[in-house]
N, C-alpha and C positions, 0 to 999 in steps of 0.2 A: 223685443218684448219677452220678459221673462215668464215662466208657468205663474210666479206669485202675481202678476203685473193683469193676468187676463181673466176674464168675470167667470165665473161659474157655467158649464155648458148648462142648460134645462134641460130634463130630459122627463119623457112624457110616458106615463106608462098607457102599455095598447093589449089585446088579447090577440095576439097572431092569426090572420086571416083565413091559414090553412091549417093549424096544429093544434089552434087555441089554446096556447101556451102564453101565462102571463110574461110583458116583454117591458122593455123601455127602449123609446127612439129618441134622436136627440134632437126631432121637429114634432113638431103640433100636427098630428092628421089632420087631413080633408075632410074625413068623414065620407069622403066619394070614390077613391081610390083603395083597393087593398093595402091592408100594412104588415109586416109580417116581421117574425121571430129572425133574429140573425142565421138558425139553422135555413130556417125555409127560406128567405132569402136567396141565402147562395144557391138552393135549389131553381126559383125562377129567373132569377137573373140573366141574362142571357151570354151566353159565351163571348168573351173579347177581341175581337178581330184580331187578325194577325197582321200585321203592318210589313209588307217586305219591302228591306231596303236594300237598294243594287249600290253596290262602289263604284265609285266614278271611276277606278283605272282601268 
């Protein structure tokens, strides 16, 4: 599927939960959960685990 082939993302505009910075997310809040600016985001998010992989030799 091409870019012109796929419908328009919706994207919702929110007030940032921690900066109150107006934002747009590309889901419809809960109204129950915090929702936050892409800055603050990456601030809560939690770190990615590290995955260690052993070689098999």
């Amino acid at each position: 599927m091409s870019e012109e082939d796929q419908p328009e993302r919706v994207m919702y505009k929110i007030i940032c939960s921690d900066c109150g910075q107006e934002a747009e997310v590309p889901f419809k809040p809960d109204g129950v959960r915090p929702v936050y600016c892409r800055e603050c985001y990456r601030k809560h998010k939690p770190p990615r685990r590290q995955s260690y992989r052993r070689d098999r030799y």
